[in-house]
Each structure stands twice: as structure tokens, then as C-alpha cells.
C-alpha positions as CSV (number, residue, x, y, z in Angstrom):
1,X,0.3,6.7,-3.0
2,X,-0.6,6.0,-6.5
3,X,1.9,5.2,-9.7
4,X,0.7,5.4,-13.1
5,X,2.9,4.5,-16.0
6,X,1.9,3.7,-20.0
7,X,2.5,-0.5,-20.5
8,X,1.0,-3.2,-23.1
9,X,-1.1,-5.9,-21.9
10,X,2.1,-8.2,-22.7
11,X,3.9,-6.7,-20.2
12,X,1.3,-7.1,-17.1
13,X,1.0,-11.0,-18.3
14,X,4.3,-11.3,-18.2
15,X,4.9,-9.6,-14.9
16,X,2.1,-11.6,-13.5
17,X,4.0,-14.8,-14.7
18,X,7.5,-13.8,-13.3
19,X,6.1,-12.7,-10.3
20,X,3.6,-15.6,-9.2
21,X,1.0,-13.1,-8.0
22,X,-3.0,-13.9,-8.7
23,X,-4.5,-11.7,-11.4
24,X,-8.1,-11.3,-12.2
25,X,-9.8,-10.0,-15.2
26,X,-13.0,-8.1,-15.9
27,X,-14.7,-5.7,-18.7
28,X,-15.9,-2.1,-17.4
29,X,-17.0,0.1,-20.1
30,X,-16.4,-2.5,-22.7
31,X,-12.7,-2.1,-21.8
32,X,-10.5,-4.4,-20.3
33,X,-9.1,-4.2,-16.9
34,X,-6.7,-6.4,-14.8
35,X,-6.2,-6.7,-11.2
36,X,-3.4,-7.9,-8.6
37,X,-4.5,-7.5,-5.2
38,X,-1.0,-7.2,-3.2
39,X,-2.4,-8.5,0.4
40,X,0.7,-7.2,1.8
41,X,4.0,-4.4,2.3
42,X,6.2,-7.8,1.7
43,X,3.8,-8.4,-1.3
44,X,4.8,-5.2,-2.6
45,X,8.4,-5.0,-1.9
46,X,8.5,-8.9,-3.3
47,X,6.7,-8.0,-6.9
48,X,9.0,-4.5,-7.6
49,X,11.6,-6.6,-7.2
50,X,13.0,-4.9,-4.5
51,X,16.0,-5.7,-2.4
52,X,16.7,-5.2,1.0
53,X,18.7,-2.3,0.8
54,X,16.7,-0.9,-1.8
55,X,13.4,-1.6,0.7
56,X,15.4,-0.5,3.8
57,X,15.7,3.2,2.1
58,X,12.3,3.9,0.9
59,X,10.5,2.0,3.9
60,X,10.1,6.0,5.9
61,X,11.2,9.1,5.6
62,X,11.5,12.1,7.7
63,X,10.7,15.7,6.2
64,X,12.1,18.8,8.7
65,X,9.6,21.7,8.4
66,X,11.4,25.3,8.3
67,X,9.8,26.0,11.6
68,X,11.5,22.6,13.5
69,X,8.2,20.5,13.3
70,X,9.0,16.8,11.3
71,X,6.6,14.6,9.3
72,X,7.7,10.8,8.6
73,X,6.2,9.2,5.8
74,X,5.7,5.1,6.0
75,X,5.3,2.8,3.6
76,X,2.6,1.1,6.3
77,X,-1.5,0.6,5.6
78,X,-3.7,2.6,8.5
79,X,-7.2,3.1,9.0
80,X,-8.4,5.1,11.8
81,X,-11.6,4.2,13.6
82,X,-14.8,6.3,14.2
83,X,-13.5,7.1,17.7
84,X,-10.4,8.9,16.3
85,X,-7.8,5.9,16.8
86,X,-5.0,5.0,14.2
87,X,-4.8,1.3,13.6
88,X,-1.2,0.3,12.0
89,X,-1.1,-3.3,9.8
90,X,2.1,-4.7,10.9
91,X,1.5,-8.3,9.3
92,X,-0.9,-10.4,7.8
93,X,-2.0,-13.7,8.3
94,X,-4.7,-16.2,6.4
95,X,-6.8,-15.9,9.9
96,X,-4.9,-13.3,11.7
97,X,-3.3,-9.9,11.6
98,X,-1.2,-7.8,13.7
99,X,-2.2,-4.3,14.9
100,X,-0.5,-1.7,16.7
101,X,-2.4,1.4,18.4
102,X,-2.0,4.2,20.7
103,X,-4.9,4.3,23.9
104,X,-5.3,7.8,22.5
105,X,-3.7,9.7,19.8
106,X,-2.9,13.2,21.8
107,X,0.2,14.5,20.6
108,X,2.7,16.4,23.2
109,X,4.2,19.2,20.9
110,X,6.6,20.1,23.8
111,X,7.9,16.6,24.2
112,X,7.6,16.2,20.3
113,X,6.3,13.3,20.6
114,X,2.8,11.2,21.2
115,X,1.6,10.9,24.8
116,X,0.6,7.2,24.8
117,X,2.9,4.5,23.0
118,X,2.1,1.6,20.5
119,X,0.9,-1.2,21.6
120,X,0.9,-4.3,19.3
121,X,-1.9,-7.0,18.9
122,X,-2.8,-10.0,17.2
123,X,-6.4,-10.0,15.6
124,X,-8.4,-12.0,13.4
125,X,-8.5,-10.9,10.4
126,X,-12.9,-10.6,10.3
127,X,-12.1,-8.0,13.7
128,X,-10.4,-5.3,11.4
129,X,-11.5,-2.5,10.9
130,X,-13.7,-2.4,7.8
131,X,-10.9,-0.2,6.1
132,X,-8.7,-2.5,6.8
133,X,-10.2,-5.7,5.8
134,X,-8.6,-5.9,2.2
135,X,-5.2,-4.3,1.8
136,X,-5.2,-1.4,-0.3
137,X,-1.9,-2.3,-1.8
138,X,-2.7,-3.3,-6.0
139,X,-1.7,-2.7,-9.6
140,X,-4.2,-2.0,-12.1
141,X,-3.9,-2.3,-16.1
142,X,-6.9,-0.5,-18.0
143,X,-7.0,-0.8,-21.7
144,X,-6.6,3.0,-23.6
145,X,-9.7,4.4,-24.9
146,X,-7.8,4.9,-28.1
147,X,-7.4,1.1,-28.2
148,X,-10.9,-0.3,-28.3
149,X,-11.0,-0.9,-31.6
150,X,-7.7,-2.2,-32.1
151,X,-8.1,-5.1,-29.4
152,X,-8.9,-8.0,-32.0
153,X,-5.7,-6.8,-34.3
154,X,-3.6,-6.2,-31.7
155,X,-4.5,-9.2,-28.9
156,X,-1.8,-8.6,-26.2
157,X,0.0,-5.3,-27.7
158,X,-2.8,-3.4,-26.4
159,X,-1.4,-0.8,-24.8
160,X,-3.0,0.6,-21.5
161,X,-2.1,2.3,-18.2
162,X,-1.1,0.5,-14.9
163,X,-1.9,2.1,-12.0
164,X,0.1,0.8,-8.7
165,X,-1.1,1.5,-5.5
166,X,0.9,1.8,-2.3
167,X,-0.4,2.4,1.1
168,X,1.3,4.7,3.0
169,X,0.9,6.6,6.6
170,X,2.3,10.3,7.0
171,X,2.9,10.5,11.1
172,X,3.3,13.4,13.1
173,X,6.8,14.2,14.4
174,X,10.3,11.5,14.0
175,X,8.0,8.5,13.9
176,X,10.6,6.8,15.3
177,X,7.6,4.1,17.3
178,X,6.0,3.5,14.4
179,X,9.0,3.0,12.3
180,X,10.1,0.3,14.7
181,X,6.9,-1.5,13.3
182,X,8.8,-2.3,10.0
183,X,11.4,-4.0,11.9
């Protein structure tokens, strides 16, 4: 899921200050661009300044279908594998990461749920998936077009757009198993 709002340069420095997050900064297009790489949910939930309750509500969500079927959405990163297998990040390490994964990923529509259960795992972090490898969860400042020329005149009022970036998972059914993952 992707968030884009309007914001001056001052306000990603100072965001990037109040939070303690690593930043990096690079030139594409002659415009500048910033870059904090969130290596995880907590990451996430830590720099929106979010509290628990406030993380406890927007951490899944069930949608009922007219027709009876659900979807849950998750605020969880996923990749899944060339042989058709959804890999759930449940933490990450420095050297590790845990996994959780189904043996297959056949669904049981009568039973509304997945045949197979989720099994966690511990795995270095080099034996993700290559999807997985870096979490996709980052904001992004680019300098405006329209501000290019402006940059020496205006140093840090520059304004820009920040782009945030929040992986999600949308799971057949309650999702009630993978759910239990956040806990």
C-alpha cells in the first residue's frame, strides 16, 4: 500500500531527526530524493508514531463479500515462491528472520478455511526469499519538478512529495491464523 502526501524537505529532516531512522540521499534526474528504509512492521508502527491501540486497530481487517466469502487485509510483508507458497515475515533479526508457511496453499471453501496450517520458522536472513530480502516497508521524499530551479533560493523549503510505503497481505477467508502472527 502506498501513501503520498505534499511536504518540504524541512519536514523529512526533521522527521528523520525525531524519529532516529537512517536516511540516505541521492540525485535522480537532477532532482533530489531521500530514502528511509523501514526494515520492519515495528519500524513502521514506531516512526507514525503510532500507539498500541492505535496499531492494534489498523493491524487486519476483515471485509464480508455480499455473497458470504471474507477477505482480511494485514499489515504483514509476503512473498510467494516460484512453487506457489506464501511466505509470511513475522520478525526480523540482524542474522535471522522468522517465517511462517502453509505445506500447500489449497484452500477448503466448504470449511472456509485453508487445508494445511502455518507453520513458523526461524531463517537466516541470506535464505529468504529474494523478495523478501529487504523489507519493502519505506518513505520516499522527491523534490517537485516545479522546484528545480528554486533549490539554491529556497535550501530546505523545497517542497516535494513523500511517498510511504506499507507492505500489506490480503488473505483469503477470516485470516484468523495469520492474524495470530501479529501477536
Amino acid at each position: 500500500m502506498m501513501v503520498e502526501v505534499e511536504a518540504v524537505l524541512r519536514a523529512v529532516v526533521q522527521f528523520v531527526a525525531m524519529t532516529k531512522v537512517a536516511c540516505s540521499h541521492y540525485r535522480k534526474q537532477a532532482l533530489s530524493v531521500r530514502t528511509v528504509k523501514l526494515p520492519d512492521r515495528a519500524s513502521v508502527y514506531h516512526a507514525m508514531g503510532m500507539n498500541p491501540s492505535m496499531v492494534e486497530a489498523v493491524q487486519s481487517r476483515v471485509f464480508k463479500r455480499q455473497y458470504g466469502s471474507k477477505t482480511t487485509r494485514i499489515l504483514m510483508e509476503h512473498c510467494t515462491t516460484e512453487e506457489g507458497k506464501i511466505v509470511y515475515v513475522v520478525s526480523r533479526g540482524v542474522e535471522t528472520a522468522t517465517v511462517a508457511s502453509r505445506q500447500s496453499e489449497e484452500y477448503d471453501p466448504r470449511r472456509k478455511c485453508f487445508v494445511n496450517p502455518l507453520v513458523k520458522s526461524s531463517l537466516a536472513v541470506t535464505e529468504l526469499p529474494d523478495d523478501l530480502l529487504v523489507s519493502s516497508g519505506a518513505l520516499t521524499w522527491k523534490e517537485s519538478r516545479s522546484s528545480k530551479w528554486q533549490l539554491e533560493d529556497l535550501s530546505d523549503l523545497v517542497s516535494g512529495k513523500v511517498s510511504v510505503v506499507v507492505p500489506i497481505s490480503v488473505v483469503q477467508g477470516d485470516g484468523g491464523d495469520v492474524t495470530a502472527l501479529l501477536l
